[in-house]
VMD Tcl script that draws the C-alpha trace (Angstrom):
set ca {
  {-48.89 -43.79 -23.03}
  {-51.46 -42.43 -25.16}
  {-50.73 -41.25 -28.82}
  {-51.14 -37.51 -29.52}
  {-54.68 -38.77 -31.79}
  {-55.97 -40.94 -28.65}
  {-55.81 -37.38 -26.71}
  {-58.51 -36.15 -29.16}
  {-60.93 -39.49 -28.99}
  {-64.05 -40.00 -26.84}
  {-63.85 -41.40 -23.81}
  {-64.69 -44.97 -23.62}
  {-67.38 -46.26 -21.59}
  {-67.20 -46.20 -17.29}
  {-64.08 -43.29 -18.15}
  {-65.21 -39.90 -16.35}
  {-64.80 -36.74 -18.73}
  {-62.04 -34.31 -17.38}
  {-63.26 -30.89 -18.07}
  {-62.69 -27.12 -17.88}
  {-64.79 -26.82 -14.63}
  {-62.76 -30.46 -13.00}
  {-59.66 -28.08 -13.46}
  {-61.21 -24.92 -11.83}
  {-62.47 -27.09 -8.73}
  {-59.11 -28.32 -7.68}
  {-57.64 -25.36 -8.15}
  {-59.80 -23.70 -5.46}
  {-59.12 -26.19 -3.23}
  {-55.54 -25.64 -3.52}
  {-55.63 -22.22 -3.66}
  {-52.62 -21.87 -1.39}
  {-49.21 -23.36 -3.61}
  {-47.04 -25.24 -1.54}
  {-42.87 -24.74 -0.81}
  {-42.05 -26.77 -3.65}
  {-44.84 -25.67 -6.04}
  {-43.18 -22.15 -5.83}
  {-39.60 -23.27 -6.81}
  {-41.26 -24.75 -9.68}
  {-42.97 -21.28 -10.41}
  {-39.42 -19.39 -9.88}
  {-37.06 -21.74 -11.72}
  {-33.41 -20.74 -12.20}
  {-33.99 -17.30 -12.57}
  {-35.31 -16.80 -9.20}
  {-32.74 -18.66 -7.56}
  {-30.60 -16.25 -9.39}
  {-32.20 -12.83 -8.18}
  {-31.89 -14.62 -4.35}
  {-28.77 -15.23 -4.62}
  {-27.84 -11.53 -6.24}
  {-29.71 -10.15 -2.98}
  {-27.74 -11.76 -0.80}
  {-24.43 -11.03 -2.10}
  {-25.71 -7.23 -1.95}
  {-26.30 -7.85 1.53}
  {-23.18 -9.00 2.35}
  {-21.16 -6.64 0.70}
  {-23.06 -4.11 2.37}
  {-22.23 -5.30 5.54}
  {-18.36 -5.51 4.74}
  {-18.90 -1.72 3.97}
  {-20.36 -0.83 7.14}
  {-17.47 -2.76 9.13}
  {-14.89 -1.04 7.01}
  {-16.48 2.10 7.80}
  {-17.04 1.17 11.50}
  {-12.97 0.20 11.39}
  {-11.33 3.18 9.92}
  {-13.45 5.58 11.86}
  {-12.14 3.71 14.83}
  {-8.72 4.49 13.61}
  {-9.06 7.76 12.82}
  {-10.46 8.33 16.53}
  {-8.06 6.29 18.49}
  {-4.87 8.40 15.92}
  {-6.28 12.08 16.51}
  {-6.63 11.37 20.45}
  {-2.97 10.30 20.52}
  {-1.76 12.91 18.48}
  {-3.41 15.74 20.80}
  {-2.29 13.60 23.88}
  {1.51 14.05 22.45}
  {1.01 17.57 21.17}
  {-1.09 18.92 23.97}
  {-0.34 16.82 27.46}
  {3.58 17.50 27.19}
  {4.09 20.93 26.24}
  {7.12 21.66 27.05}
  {8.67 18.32 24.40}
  {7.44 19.06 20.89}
  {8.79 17.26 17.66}
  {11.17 18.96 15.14}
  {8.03 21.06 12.62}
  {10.19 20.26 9.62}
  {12.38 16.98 9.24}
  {13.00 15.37 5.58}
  {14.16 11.72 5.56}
  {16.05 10.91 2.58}
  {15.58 7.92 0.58}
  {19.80 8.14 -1.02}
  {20.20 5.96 -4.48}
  {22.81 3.69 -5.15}
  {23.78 3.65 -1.14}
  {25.18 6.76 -1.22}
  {25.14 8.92 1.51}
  {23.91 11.91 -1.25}
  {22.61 12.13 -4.39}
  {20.20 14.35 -6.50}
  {17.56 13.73 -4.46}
  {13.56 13.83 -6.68}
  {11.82 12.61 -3.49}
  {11.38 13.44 -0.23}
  {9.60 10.98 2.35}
  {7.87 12.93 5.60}
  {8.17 9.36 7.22}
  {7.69 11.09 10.71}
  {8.78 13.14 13.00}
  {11.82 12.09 14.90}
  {11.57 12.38 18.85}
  {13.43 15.15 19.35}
  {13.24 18.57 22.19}
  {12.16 21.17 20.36}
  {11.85 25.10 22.15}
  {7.78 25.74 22.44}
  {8.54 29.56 21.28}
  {10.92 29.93 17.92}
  {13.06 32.98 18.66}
  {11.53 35.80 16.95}
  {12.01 39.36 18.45}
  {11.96 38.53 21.82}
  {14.22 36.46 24.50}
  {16.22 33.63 23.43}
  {18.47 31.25 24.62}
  {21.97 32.47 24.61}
  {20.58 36.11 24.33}
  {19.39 38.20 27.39}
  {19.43 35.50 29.79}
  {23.26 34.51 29.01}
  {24.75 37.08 26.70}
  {24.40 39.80 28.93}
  {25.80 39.48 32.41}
  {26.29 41.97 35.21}
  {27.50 45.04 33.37}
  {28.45 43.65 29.97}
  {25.28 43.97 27.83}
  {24.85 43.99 23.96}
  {26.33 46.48 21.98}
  {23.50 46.78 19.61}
  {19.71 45.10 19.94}
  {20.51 43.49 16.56}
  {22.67 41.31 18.83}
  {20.08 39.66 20.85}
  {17.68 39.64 17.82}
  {16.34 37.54 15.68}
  {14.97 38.29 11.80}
  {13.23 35.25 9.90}
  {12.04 35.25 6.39}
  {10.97 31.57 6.15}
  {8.61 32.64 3.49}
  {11.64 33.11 0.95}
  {12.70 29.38 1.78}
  {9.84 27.63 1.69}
  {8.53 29.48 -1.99}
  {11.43 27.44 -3.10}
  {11.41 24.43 -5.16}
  {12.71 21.57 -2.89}
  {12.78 18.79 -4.85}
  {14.94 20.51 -7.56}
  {17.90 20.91 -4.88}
  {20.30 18.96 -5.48}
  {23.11 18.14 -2.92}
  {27.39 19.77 -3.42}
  {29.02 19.61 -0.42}
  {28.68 19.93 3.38}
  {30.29 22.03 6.04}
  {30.51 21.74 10.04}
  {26.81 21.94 10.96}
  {24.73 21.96 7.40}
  {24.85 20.40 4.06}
  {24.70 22.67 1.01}
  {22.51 22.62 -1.89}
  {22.09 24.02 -4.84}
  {18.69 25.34 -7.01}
  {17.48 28.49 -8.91}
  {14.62 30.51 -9.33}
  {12.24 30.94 -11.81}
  {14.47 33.47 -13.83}
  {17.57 31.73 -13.86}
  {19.16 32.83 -10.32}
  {21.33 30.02 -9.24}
  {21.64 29.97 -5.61}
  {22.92 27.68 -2.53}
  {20.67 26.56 0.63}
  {22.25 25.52 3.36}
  {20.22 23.15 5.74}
  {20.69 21.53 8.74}
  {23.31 18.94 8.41}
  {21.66 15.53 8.11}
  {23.20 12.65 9.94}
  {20.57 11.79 12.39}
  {21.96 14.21 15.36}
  {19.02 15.66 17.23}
  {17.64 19.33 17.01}
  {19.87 21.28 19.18}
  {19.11 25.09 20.51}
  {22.83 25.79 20.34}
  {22.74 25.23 16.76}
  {19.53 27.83 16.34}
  {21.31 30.23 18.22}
  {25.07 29.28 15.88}
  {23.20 30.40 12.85}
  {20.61 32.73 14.16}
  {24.22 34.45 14.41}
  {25.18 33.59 11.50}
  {21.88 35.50 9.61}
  {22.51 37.92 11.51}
  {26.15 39.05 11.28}
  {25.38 38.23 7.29}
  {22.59 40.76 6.84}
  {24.57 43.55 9.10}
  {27.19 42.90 6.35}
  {24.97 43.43 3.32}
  {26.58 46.91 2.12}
  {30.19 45.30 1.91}
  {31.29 43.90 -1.76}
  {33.73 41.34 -0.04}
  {31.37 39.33 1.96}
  {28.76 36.50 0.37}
  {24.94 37.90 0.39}
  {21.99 36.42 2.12}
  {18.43 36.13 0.97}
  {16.67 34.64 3.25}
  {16.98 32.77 6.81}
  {14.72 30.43 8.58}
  {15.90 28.78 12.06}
  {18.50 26.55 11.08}
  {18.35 27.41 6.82}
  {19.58 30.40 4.54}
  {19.96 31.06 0.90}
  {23.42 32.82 -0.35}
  {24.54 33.30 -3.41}
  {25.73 30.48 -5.61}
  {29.20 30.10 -5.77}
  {30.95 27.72 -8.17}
  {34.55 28.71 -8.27}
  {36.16 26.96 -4.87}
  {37.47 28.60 -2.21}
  {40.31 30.55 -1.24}
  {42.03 27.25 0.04}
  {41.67 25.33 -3.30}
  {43.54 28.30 -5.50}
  {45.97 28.01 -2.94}
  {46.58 24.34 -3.97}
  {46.36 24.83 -7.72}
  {49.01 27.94 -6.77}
  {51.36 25.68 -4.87}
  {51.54 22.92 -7.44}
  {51.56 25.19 -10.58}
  {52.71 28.75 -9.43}
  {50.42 31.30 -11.61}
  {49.94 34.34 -9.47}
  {51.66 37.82 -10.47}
  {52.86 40.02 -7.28}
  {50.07 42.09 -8.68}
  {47.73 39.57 -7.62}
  {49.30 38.50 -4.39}
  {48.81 41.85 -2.99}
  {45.50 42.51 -4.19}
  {44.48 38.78 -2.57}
  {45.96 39.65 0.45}
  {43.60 43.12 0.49}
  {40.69 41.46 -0.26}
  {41.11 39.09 2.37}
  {41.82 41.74 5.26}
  {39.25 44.24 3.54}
  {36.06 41.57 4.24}
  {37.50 41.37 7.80}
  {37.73 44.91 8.42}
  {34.35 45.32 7.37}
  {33.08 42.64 9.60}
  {34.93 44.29 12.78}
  {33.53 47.90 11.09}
  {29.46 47.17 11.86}
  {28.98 48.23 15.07}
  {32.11 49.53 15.97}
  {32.21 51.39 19.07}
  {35.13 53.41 20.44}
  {37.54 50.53 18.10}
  {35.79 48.31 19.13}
  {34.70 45.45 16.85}
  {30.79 44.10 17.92}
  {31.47 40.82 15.74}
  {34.24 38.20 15.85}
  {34.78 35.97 13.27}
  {36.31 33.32 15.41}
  {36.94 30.54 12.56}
  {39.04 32.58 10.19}
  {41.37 30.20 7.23}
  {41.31 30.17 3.65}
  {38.88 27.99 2.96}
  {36.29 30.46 4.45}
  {37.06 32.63 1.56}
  {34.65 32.24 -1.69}
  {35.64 33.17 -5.53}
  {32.43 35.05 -6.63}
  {32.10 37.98 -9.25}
  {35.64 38.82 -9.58}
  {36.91 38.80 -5.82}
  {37.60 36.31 -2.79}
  {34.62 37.13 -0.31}
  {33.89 36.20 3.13}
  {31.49 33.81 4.43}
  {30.30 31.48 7.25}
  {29.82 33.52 10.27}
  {28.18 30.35 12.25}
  {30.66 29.94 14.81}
  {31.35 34.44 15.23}
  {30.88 35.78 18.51}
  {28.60 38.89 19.35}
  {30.73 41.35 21.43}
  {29.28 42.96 24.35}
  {29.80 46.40 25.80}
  {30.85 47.10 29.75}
  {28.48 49.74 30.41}
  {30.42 50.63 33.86}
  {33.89 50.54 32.67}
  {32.81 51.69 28.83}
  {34.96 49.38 26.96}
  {34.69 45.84 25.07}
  {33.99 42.87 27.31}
  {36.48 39.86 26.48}
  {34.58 36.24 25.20}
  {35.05 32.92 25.74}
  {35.33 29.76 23.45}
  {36.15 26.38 24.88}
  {36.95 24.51 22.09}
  {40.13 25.62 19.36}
  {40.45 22.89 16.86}
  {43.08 23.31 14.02}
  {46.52 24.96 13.85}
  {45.73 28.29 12.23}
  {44.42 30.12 15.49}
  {46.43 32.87 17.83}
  {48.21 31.38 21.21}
  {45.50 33.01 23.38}
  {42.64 30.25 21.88}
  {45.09 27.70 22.93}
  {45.13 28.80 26.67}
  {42.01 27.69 28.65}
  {39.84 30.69 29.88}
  {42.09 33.17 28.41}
  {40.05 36.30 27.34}
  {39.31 36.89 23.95}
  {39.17 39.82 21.51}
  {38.23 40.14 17.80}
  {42.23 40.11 17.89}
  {42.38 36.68 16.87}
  {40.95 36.67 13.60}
  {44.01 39.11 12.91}
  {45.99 36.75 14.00}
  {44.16 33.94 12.02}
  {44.07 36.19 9.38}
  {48.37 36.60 9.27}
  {48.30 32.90 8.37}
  {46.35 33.43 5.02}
  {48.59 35.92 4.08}
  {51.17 34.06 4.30}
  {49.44 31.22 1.98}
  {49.18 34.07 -0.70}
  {52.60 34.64 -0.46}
  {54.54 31.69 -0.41}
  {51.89 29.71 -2.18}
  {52.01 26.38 0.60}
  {49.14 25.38 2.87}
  {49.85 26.81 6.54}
  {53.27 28.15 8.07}
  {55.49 24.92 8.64}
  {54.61 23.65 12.28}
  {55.08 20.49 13.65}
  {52.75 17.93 12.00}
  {50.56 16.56 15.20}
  {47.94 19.49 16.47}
  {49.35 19.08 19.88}
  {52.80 19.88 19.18}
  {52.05 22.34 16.84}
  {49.71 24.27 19.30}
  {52.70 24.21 21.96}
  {54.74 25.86 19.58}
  {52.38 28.64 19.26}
  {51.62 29.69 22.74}
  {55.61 29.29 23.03}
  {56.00 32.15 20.53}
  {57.97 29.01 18.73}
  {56.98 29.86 15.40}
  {60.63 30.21 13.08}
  {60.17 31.09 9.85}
  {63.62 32.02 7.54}
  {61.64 35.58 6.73}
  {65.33 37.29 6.27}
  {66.58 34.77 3.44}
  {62.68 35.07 2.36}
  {62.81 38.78 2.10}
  {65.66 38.92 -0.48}
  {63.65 36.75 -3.29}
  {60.72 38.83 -2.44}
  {59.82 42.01 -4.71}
  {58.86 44.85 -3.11}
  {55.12 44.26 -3.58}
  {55.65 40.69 -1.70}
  {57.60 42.29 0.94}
  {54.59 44.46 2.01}
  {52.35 41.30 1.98}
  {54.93 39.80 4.36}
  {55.26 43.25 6.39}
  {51.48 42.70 7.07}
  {51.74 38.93 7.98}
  {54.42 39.95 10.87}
  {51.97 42.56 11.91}
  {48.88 40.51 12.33}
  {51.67 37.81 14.54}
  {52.33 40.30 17.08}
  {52.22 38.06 19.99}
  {50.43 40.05 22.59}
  {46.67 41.08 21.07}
  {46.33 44.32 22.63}
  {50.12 45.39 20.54}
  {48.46 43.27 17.40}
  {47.07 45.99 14.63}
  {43.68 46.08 13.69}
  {42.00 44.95 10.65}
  {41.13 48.79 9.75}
  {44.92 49.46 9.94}
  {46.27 46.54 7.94}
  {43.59 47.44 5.59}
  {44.81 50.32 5.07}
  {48.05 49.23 4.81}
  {47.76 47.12 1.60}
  {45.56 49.63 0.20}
  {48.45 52.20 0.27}
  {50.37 49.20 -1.03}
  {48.09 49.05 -4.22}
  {47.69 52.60 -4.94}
  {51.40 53.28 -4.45}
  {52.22 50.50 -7.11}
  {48.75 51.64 -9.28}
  {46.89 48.61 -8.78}
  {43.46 48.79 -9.59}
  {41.46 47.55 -6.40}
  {37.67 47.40 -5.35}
}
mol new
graphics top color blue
foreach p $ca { graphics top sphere $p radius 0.5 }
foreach p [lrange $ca 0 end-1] q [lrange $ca 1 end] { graphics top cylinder $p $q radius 0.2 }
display resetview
């Protein structure tokens, strides 16, 4: 190898000079580089920029397929979803089902979440009843000559609006009754009040139920001038919002009255108005010729709310519309099938027996005796089935003379009422309106303050 000084040296003799114009002729006959003399040019950094191109490249395609996949999707979901909504339209799903996610593997809790999993397969009507025929209305509640007292009757009146402005995932859960569950939440002012949903234990959507509580809104808003029934603000199909009521029931005083006796005769009596005053007004709306257009049907103590000073009536979901016999121009008699409990009159214990808002007198005899005597129900035999027997029998023996004589004489006329709502035969039984008035004389003849 030649030292950096030899580079600098003349040539030596027979050695060719290398010059400027040597390097100018090869280098126009090469003029074209070869493969490997341009990954000499490029060097790392070239390889680099290739390999950032291709990785573009791919990535770009991975986008495209994504693209090309959820599009796919979305096409293949909406067709189904039209197929199921449009091809069967008499089978729709339930508009508005929550699934709840419960804490702690309890079957309630304060629920902060709700989960719109999906819709559960369930028969839903295609038209909601709104004005216009329903089941259990025109087709079945009027028949031959009986037909509806009042068009209120066969009538529906929604304000979902009201429900749904509400804050659902404040409600939190307090108790549940035969068909819904009860919650409670307030407004933006303060309002508490209670909404009663659908009860929630994976039953199906039923039309009977729309049509229990369609009812139920109904016989509640008829009802909105009386002081001793619960109010309603709003109903929606299966949901309603009443006032909130914190103070138990009717039943549960009973208890705490039985176990630590607290009540003056003062407030028997005026107990025992309150409770036939709310009934007379329900048998008052529509009345026509005495004749009540709404039975309660499920009448007991427990249906009677503490709220603002008073026991008030509520839950009219299981009442019965009365119709009118245009022919023979008096009340047409209704049916029930089923008569759970022992607090009912002997004619709900006979199958197909007619019925008449007579009963909840009857039902209504039993809660007066609870304010009286202070103990749950009148002593019966202990098994439904015997105890029903003894009812229709007339079998019901109560000591009311040895009662009678450590009874004052504001008791007595609570008891004098109780023997008039037993009356065995419903067309002898009294009316709500007359026991009503009744107790009332009671309280103004002893100066008890009443409203």
């Amino acid at each position: 190898m030649r030292s950096i000084a030899s580079r600098h040296a003349a040539p030596k003799s027979g050695e060719k000079l290398h010059t400027k114009n040597d390097d100018m002729m090869t280098t126009s006959k090469n003029s074209r580089p070869t493969r490997s003399d341009k990954k000499q040019k490029g060097g790392p950094l070239r390889q680099l920029q290739l390999l950032r191109i291709k990785w573009n490249l791919l990535k770009t395609k991975q986008k495209l397929i994504m693209i090309i996949a959820v599009t796919c999707f979305h096409i293949f979901f909406v067709y189904n979803l039209q197929v199921s909504f449009i091809s069967t339209s008499r089978i729709r799903q339930h508009p508005r089902i929550l699934y709840l996610h419960t804490i702690e593997n309890k079957r309630y809790q304060v629920h902060k979440h709700f989960h719109l999993d999906k819709y559960p397969h369930q028969k839903v009507e295609d038209e909601w009843a709104y004005n216009a025929d329903i089941d259990h209305g025109y087709e079945e509640f009027e028949e031959e000559d009986c037909k509806a007292m009042h068009q209120w009757q066969v009538e529906s009146y929604p304000s979902c609006n009201l429900i749904h402005e509400t804050d659902m995932l404040s409600y939190t859960y307090i108790t549940s009754g035969g068909y819904r569950d009860v919650w409670y939440t307030h407004d933006n002012d303060g309002s508490r009040y209670v909404v009663k949903s659908l009860v929630w234990d994976g039953s199906d959507f039923r039309v009977r139920d729309k049509e229990r509580h369609r009812r139920d809104a109904n016989a509640y808003s008829m009802l909105q001038s009386s002081d001793h029934v619960m109010n309603i603000y709003g109903y929606c199909v299966n949901g309603a919002v009443f006032d909130y009521a914190n103070q138990g029931t009717l039943e549960n005083a009973l208890r705490r009255e039985e176990d630590h006796p607290q009540w003056t005769s003062d407030e028997k009596l005026l107990y025992a108005w309150q409770v036939m005053k709310a009934l007379a007004d329900l048998h008052g709306i529509g009345n026509i010729h005495d004749s009540a257009a709404i039975s309660h049907t499920d009448m007991a103590a427990d249906q009677y709310l503490w709220f603002d000073g008073k026991f008030r009536l509520n839950d009219f979901n299981r009442a019965r519309f009365i119709r009118w016999d245009t022919k023979k121009q008096e009340a047409c008699p209704f049916y029930i099938g089923a008569a759970p409990g022992k607090h009912r009159s002997p004619e709900e214990y006979q199958e197909d027996l007619p019925l008449t808002e007579k009963i909840d007198v009857y039902s209504a005899g039993n809660i007066l005796w609870q304010i009286l005597v202070g103990s749950e129900e009148i002593p019966l035999a202990k098994r439904s089935k015997d105890a029903k027997k003894q009812i229709i029998a007339g079998d019901v023996h109560i000591s009311e003379e040895s009662l009678k004589r450590k009874l004052d004489d504001k008791e007595k006329a609570i008891l004098n009422a109780k023997e008039m709502c037993h009356i065995y035969a419903p067309k002898k039984r009294k009316t709500a309106a007359e026991l009503e008035k009744y107790l009332r004389s009671k309280l103004e003849k002893f100066g008890i303050e009443y409203t």
